[in-house]
C-alpha positions in Angstrom: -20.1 69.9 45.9 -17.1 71.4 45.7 -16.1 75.0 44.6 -13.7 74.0 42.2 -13.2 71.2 40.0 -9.8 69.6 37.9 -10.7 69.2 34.8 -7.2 68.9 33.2 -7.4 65.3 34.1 -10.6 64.4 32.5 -10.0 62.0 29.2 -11.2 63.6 26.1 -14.1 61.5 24.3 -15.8 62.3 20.7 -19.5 63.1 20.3 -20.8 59.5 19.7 -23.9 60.8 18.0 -21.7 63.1 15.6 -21.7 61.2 13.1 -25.1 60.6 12.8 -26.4 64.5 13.1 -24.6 65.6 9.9 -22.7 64.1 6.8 -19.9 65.8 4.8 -20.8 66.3 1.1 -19.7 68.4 -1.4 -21.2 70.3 -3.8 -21.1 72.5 -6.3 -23.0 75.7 -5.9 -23.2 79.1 -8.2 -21.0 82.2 -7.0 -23.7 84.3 -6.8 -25.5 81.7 -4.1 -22.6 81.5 -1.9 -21.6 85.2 -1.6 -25.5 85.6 -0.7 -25.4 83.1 2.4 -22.4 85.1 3.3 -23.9 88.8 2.9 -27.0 86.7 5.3 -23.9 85.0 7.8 -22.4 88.7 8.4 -25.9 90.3 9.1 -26.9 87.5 11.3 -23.6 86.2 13.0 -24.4 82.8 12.0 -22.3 80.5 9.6 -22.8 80.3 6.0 -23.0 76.5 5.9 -25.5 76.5 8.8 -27.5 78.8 7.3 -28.0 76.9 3.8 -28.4 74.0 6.3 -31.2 75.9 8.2 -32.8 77.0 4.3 -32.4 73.4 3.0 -33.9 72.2 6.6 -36.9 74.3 6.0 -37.7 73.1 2.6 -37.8 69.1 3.7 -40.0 70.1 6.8 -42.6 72.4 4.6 -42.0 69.4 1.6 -41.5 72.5 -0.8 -40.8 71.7 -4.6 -39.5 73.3 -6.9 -41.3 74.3 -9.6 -39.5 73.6 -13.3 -40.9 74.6 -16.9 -38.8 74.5 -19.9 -39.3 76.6 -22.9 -40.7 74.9 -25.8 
């Protein structure tokens, strides 16, 4: 094994899998929701979109539903 290796000549290739992990959408969420993530990103060092990933991960793997009632 050597001690050093060139790696300026490797070709670049994409993630094949990429686009099968995660799809782009976009959505429209309240002000109020966003800045929270944020408040949660800076506390926690971790992205805002990763952690409403993380949240919205945790809801499909518990099956939680949300509960509506409507005034009569």
């Amino acid at each position: 094994m050597k001690k050093e290796y060139d790696l300026s000549k490797m070709k670049k290739r994409r993630n094949p899998y990429a686009s099968r992990l995660k799809k782009q959408v976009t959505i429209r969420m309240g002000t109020d929701i966003i800045a929270y993530f944020k408040s949660l990103a800076e506390e926690s060092g971790i992205p805002y979109q990763n952690l409403i990933n993380l949240y919205l991960r945790d809801c499909v793997e518990n099956h939680r539903k949300l509960s509506l009632k409507w005034a009569s």
